[in-house]
N, C-alpha and C positions, 0 to 999 in steps of 0.2 A: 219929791217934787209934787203941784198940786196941780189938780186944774180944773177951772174953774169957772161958770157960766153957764152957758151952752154948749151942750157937745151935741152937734146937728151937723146939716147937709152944710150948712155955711162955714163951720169951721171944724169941723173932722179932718180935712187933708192938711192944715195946717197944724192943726194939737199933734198928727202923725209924725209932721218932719219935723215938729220940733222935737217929740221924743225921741224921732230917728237920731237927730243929731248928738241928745243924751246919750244915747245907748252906744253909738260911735265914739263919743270920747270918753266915757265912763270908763267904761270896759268893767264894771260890777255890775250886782243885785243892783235893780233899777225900780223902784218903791215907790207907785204913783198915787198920790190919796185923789179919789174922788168926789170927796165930801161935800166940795162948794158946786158940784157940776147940779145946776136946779132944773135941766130941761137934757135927756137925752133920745135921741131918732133911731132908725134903724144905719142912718151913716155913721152915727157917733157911736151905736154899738161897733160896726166893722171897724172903726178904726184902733176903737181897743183892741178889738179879734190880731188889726193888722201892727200892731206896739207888738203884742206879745209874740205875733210869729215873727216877725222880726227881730225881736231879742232871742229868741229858740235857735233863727240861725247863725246868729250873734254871739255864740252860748254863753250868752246873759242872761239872768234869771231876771223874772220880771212879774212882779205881783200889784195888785189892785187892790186897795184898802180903803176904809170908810165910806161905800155905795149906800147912799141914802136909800131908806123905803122903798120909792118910785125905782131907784135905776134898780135896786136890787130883785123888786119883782119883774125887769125888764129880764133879767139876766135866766132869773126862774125859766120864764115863759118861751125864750130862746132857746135853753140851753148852757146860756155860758156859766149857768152859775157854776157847773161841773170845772170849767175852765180856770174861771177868776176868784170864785167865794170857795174860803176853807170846807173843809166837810165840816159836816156837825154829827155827835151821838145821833144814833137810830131814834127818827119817832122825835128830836129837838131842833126848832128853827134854828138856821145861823146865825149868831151874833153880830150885830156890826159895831 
């Protein structure tokens, strides 16, 4: 699945319950590209934060792929990169 736009205060709780909804009838690996997302907040991080803890209780596996530049230094500077972006070799930026 992709999403796409804005992920902000204005549609974070909505981008949530729709994945909630995926992750409820999926019942798999739940593989969201973030590629198209051109503006992301501190809401639109939490609700990624709140996708994946929900898929953990879920025990659905739930990864984030293709984070542009911008969201991926968000993720740096948070923390979540530990969360959402692969490791990378010692001393080599992550890929996207």
């Amino acid at each position: 699945m992709e999403i796409g736009g804005e992920l902000d205060v204005g549609t974070a709780e909505a981008a949530f319950r729709y994945v909630k909804i995926i992750i409820n009838r999926h019942h798999g690996p739940v593989v969201v590209s973030v590629a198209a997302v051109q503006f992301c907040d501190v809401p639109g991080l939490g609700a990624l934060v709140r996708m994946a803890n929900y898929a953990e209780q879920a025990d659905c596996p739930f990864l984030v792929t293709s984070p542009s530049p911008m969201l991926t230094k968000l993720m740096r500077i948070t923390g979540l990169d530990r969360k959402f972006l692969p490791a990378s070799p010692r001393g080599q930026p992550p890929s996207n």
